[in-house]
VMD Tcl script that builds the backbone (N, CA, C; Angstrom):
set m [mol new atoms 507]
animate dup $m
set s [atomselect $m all]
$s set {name element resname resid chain x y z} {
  {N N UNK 1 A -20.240 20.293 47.002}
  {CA C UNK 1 A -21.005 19.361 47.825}
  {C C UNK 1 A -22.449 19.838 47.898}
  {N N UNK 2 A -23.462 18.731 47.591}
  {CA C UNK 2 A -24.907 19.490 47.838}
  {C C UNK 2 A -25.133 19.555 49.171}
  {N N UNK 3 A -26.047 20.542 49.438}
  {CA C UNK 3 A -26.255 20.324 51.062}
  {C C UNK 3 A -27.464 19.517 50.792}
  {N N UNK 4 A -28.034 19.604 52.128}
  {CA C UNK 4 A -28.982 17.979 52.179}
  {C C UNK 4 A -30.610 18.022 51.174}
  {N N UNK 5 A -31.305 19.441 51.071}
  {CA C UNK 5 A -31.611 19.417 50.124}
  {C C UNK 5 A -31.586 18.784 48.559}
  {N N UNK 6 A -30.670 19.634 48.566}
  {CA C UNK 6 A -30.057 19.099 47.038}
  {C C UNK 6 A -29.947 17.664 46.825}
  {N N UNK 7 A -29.486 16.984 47.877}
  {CA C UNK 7 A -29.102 15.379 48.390}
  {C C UNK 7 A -30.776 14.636 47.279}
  {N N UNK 8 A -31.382 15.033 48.616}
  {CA C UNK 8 A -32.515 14.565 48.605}
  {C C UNK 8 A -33.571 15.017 47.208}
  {N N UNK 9 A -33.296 16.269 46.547}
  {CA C UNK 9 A -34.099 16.339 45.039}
  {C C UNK 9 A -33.230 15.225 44.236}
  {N N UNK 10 A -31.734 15.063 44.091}
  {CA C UNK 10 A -30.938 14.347 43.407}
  {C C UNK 10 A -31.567 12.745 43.662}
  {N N UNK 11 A -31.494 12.386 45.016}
  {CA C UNK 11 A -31.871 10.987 44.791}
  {C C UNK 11 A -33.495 10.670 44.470}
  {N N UNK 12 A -34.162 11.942 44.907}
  {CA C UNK 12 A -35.491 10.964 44.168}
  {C C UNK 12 A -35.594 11.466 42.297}
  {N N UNK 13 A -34.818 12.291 42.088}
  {CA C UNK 13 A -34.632 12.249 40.801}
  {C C UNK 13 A -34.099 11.166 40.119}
  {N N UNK 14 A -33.083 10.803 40.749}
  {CA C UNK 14 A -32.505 9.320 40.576}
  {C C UNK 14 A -33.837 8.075 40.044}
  {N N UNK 15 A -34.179 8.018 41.872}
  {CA C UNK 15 A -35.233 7.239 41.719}
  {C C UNK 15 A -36.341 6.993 40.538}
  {N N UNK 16 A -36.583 8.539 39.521}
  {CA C UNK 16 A -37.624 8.267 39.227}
  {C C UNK 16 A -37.071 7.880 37.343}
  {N N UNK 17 A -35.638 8.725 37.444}
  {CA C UNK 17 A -34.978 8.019 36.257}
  {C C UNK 17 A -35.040 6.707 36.164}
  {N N UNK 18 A -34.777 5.785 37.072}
  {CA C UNK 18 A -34.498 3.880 37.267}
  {C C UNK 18 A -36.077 3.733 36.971}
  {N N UNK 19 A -36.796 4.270 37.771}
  {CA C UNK 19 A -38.259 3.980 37.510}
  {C C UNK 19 A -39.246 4.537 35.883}
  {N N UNK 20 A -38.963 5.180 35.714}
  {CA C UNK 20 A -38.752 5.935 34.224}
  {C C UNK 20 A -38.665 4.658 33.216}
  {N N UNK 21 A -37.287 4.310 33.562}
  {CA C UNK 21 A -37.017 3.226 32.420}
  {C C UNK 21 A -37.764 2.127 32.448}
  {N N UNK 22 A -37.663 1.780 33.642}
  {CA C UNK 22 A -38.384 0.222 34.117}
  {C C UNK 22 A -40.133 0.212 33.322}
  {N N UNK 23 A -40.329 1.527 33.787}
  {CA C UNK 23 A -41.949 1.761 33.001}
  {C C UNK 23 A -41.622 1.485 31.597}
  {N N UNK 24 A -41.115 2.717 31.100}
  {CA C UNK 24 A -41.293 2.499 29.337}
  {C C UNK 24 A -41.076 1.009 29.303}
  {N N UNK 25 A -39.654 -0.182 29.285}
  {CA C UNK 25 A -39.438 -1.099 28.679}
  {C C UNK 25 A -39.900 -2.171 29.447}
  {N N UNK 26 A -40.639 -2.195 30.563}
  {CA C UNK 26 A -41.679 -3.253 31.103}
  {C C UNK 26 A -42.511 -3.053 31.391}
  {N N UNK 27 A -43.023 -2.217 31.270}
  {CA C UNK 27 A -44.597 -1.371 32.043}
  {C C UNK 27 A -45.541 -2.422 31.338}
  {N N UNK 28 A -45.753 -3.340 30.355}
  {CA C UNK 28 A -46.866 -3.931 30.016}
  {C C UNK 28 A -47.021 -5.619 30.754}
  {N N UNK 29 A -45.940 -5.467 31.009}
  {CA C UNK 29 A -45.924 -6.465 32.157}
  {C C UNK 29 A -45.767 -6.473 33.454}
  {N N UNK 30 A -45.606 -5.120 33.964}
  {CA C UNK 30 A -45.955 -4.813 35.454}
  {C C UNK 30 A -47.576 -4.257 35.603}
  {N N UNK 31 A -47.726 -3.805 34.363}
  {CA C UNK 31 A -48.937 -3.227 34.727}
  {C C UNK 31 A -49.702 -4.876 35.146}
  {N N UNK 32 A -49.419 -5.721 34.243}
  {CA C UNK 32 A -50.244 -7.039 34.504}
  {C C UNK 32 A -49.933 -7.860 35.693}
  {N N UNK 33 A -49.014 -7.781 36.091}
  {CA C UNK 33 A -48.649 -8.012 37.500}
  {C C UNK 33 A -49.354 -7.184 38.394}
  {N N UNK 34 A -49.291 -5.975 38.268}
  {CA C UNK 34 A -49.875 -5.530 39.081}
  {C C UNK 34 A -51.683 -5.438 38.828}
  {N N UNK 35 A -51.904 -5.812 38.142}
  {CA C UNK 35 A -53.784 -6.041 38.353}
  {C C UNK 35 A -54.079 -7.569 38.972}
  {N N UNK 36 A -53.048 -8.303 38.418}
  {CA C UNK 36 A -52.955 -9.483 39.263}
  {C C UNK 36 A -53.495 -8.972 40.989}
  {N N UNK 37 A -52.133 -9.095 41.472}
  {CA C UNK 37 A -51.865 -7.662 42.841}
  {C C UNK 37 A -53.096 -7.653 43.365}
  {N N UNK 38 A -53.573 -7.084 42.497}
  {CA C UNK 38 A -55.186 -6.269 43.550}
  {C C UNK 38 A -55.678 -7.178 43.082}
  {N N UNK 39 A -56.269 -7.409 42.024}
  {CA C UNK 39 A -57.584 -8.826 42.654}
  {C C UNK 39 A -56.902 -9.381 43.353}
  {N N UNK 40 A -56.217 -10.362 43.166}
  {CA C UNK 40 A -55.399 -11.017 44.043}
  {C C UNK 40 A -55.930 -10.801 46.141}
  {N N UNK 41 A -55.647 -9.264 46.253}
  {CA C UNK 41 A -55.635 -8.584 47.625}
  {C C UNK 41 A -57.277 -8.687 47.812}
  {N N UNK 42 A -57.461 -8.467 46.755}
  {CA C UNK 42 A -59.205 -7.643 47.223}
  {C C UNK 42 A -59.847 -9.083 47.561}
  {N N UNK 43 A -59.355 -10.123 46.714}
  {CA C UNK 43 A -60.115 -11.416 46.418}
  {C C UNK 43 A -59.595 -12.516 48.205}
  {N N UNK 44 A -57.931 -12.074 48.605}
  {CA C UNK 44 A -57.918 -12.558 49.741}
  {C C UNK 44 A -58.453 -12.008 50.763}
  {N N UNK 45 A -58.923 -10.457 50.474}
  {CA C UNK 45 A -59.564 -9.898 51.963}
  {C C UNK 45 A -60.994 -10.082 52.121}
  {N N UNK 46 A -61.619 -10.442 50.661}
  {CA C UNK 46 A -63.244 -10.644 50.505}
  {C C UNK 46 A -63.213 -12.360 51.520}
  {N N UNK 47 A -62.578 -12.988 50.995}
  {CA C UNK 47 A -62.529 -14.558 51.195}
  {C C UNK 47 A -62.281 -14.356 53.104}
  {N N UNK 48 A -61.195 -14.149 53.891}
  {CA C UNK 48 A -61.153 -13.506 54.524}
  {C C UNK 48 A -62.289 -12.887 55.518}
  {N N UNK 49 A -62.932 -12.195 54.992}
  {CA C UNK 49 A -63.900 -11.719 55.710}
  {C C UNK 49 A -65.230 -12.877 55.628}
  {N N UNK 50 A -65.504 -13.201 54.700}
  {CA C UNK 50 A -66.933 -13.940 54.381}
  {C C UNK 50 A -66.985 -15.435 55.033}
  {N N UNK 51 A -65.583 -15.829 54.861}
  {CA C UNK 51 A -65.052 -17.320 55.659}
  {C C UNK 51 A -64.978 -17.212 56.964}
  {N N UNK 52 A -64.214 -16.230 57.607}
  {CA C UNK 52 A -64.322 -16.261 58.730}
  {C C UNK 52 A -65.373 -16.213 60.057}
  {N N UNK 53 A -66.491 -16.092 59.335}
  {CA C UNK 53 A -68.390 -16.448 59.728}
  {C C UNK 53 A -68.444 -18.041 59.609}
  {N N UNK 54 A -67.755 -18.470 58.883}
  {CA C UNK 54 A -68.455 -19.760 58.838}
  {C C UNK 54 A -67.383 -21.112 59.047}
  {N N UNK 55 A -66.319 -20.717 59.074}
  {CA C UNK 55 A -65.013 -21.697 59.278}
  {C C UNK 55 A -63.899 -20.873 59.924}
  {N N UNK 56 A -63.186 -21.700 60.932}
  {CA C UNK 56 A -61.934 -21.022 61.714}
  {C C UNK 56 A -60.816 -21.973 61.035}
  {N N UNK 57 A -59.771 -20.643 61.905}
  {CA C UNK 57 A -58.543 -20.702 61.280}
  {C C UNK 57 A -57.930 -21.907 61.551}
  {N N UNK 58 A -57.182 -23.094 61.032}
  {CA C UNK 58 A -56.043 -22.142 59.303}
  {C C UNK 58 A -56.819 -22.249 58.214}
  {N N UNK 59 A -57.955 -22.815 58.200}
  {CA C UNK 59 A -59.101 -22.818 56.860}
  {C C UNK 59 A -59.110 -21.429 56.007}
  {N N UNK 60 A -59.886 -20.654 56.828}
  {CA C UNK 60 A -59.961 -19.569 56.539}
  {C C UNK 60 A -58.854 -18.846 55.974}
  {N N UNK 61 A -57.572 -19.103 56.166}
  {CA C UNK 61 A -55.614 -18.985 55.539}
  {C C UNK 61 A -56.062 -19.492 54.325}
  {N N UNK 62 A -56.736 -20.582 54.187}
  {CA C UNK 62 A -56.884 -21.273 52.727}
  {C C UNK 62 A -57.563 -20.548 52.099}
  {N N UNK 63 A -58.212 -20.362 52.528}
  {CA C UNK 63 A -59.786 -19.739 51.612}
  {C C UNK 63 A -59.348 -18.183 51.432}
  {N N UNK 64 A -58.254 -17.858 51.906}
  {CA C UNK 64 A -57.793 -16.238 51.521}
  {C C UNK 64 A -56.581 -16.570 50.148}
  {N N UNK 65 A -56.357 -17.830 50.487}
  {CA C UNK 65 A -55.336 -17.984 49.264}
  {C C UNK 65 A -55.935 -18.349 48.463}
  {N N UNK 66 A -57.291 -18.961 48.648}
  {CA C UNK 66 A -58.263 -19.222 47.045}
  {C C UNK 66 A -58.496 -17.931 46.697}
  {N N UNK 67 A -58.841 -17.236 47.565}
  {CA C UNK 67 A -59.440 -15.678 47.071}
  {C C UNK 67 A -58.285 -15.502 46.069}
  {N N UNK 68 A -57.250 -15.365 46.874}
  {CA C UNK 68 A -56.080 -13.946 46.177}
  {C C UNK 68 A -56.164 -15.219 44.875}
  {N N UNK 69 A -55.900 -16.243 44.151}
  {CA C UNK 69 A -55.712 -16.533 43.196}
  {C C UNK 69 A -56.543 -16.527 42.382}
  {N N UNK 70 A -57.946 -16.630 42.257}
  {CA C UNK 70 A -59.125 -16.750 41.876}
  {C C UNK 70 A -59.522 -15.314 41.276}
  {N N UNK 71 A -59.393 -14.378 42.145}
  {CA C UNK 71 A -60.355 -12.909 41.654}
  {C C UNK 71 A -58.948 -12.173 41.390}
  {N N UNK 72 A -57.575 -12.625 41.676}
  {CA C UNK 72 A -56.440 -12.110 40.687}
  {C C UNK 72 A -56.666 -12.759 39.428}
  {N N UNK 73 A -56.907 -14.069 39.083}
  {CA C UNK 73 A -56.794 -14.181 37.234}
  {C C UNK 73 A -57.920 -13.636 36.886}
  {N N UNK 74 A -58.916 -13.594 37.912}
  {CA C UNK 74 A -60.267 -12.957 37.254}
  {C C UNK 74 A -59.899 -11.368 36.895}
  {N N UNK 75 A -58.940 -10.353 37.599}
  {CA C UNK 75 A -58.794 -8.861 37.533}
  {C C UNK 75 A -57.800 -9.413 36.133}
  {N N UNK 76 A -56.913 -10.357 35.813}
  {CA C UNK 76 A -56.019 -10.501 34.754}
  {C C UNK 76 A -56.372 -10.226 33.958}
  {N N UNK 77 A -57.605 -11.374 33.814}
  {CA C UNK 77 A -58.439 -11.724 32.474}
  {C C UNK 77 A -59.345 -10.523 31.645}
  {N N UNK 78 A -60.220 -10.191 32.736}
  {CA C UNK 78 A -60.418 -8.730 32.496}
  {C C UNK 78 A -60.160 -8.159 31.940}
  {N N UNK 79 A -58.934 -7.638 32.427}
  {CA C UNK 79 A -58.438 -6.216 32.082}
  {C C UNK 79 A -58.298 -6.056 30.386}
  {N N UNK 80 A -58.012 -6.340 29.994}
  {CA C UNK 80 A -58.480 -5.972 28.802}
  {C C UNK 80 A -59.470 -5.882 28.357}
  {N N UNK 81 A -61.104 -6.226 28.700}
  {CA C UNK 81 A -61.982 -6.128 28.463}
  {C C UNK 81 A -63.051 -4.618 29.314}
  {N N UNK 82 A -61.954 -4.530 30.671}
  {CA C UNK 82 A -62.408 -3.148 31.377}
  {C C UNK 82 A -61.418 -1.993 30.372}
  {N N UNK 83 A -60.226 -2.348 29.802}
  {CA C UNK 83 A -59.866 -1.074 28.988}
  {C C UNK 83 A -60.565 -0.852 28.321}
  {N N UNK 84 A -61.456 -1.610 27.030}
  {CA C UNK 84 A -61.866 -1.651 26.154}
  {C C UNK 84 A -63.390 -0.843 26.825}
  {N N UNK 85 A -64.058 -1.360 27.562}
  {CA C UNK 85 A -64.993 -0.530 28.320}
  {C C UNK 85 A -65.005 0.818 28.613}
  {N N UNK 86 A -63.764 0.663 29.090}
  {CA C UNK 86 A -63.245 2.627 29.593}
  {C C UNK 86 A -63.065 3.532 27.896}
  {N N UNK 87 A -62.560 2.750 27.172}
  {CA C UNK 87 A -62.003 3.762 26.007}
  {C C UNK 87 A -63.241 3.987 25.060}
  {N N UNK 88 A -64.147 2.908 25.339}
  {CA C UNK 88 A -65.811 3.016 24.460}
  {C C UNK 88 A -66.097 3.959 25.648}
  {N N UNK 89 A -66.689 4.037 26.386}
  {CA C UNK 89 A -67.431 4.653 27.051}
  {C C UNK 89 A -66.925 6.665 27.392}
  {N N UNK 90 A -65.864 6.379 26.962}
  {CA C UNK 90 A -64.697 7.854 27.252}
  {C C UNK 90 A -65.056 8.356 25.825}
  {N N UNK 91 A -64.868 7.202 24.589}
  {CA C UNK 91 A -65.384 7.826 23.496}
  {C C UNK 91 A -67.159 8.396 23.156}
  {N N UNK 92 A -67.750 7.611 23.871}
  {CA C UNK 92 A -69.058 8.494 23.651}
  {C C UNK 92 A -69.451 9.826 24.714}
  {N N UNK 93 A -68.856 9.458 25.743}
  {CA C UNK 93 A -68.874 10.825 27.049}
  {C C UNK 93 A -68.474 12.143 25.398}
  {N N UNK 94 A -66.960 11.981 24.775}
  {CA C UNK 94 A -66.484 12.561 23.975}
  {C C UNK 94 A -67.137 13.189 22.882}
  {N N UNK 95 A -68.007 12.203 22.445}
  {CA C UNK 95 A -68.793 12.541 21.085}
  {C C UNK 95 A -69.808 13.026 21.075}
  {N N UNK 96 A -70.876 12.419 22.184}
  {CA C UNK 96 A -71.989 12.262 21.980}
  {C C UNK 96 A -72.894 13.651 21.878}
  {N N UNK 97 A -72.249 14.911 22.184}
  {CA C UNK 97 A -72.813 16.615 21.827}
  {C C UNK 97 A -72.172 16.674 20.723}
  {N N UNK 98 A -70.791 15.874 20.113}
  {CA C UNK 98 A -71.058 16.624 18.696}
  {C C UNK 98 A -71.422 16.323 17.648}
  {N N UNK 99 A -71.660 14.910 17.672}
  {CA C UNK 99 A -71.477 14.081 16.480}
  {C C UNK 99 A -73.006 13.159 16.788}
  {N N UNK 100 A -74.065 13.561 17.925}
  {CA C UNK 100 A -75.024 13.054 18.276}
  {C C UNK 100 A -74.950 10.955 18.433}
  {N N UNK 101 A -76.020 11.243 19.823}
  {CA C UNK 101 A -76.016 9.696 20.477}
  {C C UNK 101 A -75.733 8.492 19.453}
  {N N UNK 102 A -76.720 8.364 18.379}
  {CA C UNK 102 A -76.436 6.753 17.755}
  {C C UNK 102 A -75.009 6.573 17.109}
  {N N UNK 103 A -74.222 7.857 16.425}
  {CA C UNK 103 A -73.463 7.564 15.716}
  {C C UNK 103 A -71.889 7.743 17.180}
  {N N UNK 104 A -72.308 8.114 18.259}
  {CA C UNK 104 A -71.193 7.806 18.938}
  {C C UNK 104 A -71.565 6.701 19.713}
  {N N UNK 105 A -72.466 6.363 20.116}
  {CA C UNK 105 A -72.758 4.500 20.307}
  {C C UNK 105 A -71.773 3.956 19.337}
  {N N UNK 106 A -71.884 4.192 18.468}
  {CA C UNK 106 A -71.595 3.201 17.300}
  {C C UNK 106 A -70.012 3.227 17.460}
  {N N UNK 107 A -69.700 4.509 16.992}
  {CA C UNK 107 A -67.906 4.692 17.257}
  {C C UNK 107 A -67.542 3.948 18.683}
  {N N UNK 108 A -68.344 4.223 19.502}
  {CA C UNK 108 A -67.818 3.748 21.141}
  {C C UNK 108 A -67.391 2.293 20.959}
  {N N UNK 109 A -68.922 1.749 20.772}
  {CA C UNK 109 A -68.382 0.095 19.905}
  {C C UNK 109 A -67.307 -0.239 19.339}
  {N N UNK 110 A -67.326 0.474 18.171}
  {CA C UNK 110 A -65.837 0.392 17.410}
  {C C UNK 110 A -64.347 0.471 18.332}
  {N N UNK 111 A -64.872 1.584 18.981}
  {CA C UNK 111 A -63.068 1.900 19.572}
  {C C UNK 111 A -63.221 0.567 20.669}
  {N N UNK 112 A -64.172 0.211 21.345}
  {CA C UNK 112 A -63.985 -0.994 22.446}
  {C C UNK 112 A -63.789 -2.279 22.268}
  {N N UNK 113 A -63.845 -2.770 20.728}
  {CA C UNK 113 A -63.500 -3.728 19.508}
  {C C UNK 113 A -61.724 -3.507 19.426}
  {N N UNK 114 A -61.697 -2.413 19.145}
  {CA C UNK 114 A -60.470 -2.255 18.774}
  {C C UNK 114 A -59.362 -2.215 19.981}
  {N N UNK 115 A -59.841 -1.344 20.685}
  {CA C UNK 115 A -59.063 -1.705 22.059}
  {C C UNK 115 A -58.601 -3.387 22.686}
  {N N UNK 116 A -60.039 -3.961 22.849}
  {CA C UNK 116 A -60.269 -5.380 23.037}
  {C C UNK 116 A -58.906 -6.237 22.105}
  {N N UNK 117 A -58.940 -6.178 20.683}
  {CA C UNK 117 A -58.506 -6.494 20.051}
  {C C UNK 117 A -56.959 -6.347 20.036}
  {N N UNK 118 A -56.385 -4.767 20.179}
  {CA C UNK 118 A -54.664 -4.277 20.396}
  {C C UNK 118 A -54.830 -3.984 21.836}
  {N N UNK 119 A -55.110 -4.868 23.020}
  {CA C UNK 119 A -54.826 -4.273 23.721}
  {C C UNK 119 A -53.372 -3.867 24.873}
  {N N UNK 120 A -52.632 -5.607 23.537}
  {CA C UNK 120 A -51.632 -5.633 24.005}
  {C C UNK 120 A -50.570 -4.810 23.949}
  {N N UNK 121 A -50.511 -4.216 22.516}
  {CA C UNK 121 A -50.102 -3.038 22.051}
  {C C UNK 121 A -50.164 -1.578 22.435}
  {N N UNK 122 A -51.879 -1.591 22.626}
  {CA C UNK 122 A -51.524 -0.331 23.193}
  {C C UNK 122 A -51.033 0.231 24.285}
  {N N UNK 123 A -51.362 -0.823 25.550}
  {CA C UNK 123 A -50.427 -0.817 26.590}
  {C C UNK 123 A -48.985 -0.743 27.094}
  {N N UNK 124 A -48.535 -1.916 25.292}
  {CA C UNK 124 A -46.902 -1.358 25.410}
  {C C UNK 124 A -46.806 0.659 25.452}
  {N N UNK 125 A -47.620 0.688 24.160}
  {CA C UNK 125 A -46.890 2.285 24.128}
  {C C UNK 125 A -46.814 3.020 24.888}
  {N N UNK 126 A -48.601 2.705 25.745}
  {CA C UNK 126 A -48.970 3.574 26.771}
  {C C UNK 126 A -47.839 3.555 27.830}
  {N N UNK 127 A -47.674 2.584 28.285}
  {CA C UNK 127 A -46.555 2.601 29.564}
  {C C UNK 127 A -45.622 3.092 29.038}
  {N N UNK 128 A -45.103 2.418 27.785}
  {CA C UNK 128 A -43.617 3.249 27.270}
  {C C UNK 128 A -43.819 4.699 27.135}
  {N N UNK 129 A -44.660 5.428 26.817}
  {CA C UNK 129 A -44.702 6.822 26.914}
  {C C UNK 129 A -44.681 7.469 28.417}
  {N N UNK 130 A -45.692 6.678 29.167}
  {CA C UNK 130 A -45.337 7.217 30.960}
  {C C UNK 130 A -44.344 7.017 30.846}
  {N N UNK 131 A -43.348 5.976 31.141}
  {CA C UNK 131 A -42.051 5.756 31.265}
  {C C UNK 131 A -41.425 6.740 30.948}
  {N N UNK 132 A -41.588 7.441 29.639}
  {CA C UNK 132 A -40.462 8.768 29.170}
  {C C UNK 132 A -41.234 9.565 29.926}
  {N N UNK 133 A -42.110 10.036 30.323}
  {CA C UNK 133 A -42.248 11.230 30.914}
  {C C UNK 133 A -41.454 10.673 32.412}
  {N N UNK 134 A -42.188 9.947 33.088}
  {CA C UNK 134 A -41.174 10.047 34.253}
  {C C UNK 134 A -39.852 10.111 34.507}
  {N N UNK 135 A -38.997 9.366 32.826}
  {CA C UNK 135 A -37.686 9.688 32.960}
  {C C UNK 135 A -37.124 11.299 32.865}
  {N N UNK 136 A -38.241 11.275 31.844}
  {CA C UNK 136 A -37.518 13.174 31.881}
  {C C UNK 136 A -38.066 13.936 33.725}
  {N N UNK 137 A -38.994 13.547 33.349}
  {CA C UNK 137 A -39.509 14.253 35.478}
  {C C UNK 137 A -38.124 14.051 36.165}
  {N N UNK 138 A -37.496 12.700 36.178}
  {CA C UNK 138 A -36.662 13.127 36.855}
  {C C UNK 138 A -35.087 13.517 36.722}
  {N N UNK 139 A -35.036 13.966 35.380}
  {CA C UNK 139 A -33.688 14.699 35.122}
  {C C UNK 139 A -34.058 15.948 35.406}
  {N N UNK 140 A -35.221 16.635 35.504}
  {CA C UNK 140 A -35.788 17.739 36.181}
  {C C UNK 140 A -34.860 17.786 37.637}
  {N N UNK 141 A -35.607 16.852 38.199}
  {CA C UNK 141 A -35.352 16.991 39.764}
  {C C UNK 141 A -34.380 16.131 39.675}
  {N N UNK 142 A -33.481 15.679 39.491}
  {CA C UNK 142 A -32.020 15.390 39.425}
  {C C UNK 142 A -31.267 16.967 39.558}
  {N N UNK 143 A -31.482 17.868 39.263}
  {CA C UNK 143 A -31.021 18.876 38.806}
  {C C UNK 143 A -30.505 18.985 37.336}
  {N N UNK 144 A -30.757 18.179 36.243}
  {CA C UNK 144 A -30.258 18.339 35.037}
  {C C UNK 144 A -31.872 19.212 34.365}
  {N N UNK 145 A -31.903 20.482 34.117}
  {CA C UNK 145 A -32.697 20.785 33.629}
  {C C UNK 145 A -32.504 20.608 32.097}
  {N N UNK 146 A -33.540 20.399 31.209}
  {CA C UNK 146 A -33.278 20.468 29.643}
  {C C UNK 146 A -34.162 21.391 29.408}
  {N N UNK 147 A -33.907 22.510 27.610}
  {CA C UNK 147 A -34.773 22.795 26.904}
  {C C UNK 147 A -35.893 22.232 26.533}
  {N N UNK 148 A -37.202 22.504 26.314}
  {CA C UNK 148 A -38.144 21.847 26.182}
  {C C UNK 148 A -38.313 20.814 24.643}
  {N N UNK 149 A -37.533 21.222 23.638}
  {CA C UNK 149 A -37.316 20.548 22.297}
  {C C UNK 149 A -36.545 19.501 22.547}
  {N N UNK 150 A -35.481 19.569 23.421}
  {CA C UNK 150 A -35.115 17.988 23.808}
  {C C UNK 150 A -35.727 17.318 24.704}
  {N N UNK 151 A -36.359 17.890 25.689}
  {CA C UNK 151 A -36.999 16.636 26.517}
  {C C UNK 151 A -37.897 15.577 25.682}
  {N N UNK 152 A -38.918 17.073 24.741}
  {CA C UNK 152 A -39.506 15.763 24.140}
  {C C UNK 152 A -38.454 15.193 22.821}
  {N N UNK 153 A -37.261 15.410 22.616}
  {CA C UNK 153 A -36.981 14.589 21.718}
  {C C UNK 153 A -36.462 12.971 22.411}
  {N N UNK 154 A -36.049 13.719 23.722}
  {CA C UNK 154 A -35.604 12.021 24.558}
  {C C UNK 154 A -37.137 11.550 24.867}
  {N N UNK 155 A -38.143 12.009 25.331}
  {CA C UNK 155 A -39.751 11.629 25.124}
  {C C UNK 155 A -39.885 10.646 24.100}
  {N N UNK 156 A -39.641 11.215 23.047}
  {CA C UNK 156 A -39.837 10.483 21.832}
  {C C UNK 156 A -39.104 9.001 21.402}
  {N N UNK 157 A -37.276 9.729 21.937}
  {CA C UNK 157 A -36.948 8.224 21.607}
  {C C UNK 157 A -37.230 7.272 22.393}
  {N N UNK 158 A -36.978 7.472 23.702}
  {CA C UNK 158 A -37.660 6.661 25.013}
  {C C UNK 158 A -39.280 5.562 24.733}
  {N N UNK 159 A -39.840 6.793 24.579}
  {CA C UNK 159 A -41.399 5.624 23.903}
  {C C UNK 159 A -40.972 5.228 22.867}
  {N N UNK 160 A -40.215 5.508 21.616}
  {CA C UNK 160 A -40.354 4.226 20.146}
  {C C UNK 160 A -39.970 3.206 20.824}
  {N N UNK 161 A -38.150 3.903 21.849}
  {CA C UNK 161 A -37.146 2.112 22.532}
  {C C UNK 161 A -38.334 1.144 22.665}
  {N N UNK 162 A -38.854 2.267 24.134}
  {CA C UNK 162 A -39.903 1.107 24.602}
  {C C UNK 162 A -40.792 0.393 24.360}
  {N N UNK 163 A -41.765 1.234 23.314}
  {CA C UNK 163 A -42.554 0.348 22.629}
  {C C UNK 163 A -41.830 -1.139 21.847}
  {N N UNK 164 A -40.750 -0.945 20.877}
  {CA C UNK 164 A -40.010 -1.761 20.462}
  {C C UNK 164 A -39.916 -2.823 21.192}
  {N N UNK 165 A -39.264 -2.405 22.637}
  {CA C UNK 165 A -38.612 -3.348 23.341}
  {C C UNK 165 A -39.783 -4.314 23.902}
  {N N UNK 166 A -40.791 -3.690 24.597}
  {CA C UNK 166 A -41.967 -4.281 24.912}
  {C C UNK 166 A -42.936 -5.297 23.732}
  {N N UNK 167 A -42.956 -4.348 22.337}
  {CA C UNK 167 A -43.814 -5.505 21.494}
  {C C UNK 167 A -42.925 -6.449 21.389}
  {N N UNK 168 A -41.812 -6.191 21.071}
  {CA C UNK 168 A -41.197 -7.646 20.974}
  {C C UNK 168 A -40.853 -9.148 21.755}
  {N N UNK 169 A -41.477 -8.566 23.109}
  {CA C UNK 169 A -41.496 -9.332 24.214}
  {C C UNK 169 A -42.496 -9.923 24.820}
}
mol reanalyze $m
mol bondsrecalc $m
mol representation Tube
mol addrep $m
């Protein structure tokens, strides 16, 4: 019998196995749900605040539900165009002492093209790879410890599943 300790590493190990999976083989569609989410929030609390100066309630109820729908497809739409931003701009932070400013401008461009372009893709993998790490995190704290050559070999199969499962969807 575990005592309550043990209880409690076991079930959030649990937890993070179920969550583990859910990442790798949907993470490219929660992640998009969830940017929805926040604009969505940010866009009903802006609306919210700015309406409530100039119109009372239940108006102002409305005008928080224009928000949340409005600056959520706007965070949707985006987002692929802020990855593509982050991975140019990460690539010249990267380059630009070794390979000097114009020619990592240039690469930055390139990789924010390319990002722009797979960004659907790369997101599958990306999540599918969190996903395996959190599944292995929590066979850790499950108490199932593994050698380090198999974690990442379940690492490994975990992100191909997921990627698989995700591009194909």
């Amino acid at each position: 019998m575990l005592e309550m300790g043990g209880q409690v590493e076991f079930l959030s190990g649990l937890i993070l196995i179920i969550l583990g999976l859910v990442v790798a083989f949907f993470g490219r569609k929660l992640a998009k749900i969830l940017f929805f989410l926040i604009g969505g929030l940010i866009g009903a609390f802006l609306a919210l605040l700015v309406s409530s100066a100039f119109i009372q309630p239940p108006y102002t109820y409305l005008a928080a539900v224009a928000g949340f729908v409005i600056l959520g497809l706007i965070f949707l739409l985006l987002m692929r165009f802020g990855a593509g931003i982050l991975a140019g701009f990460a690539t010249f932070l990267l380059l630009r002492d070794v390979i000097g400013v114009l020619l990592a401008v240039v690469l930055a461009l390139v990789v924010l093209i390319i990002v722009i372009v797979l960004f659907d893709k790369i997101l599958s993998v990306i999540t599918a790879f969190v996903g395996s790490l959190i599944f292995v995190v929590g066979l850790t704290q499950a108490g199932i410890p593994l050698p380090g050559a198999l974690q990442l070999a379940i690492i490994a199969v975990i992100t191909i599943l997921g990627s698989i499962v995700q591009l194909k969807t």
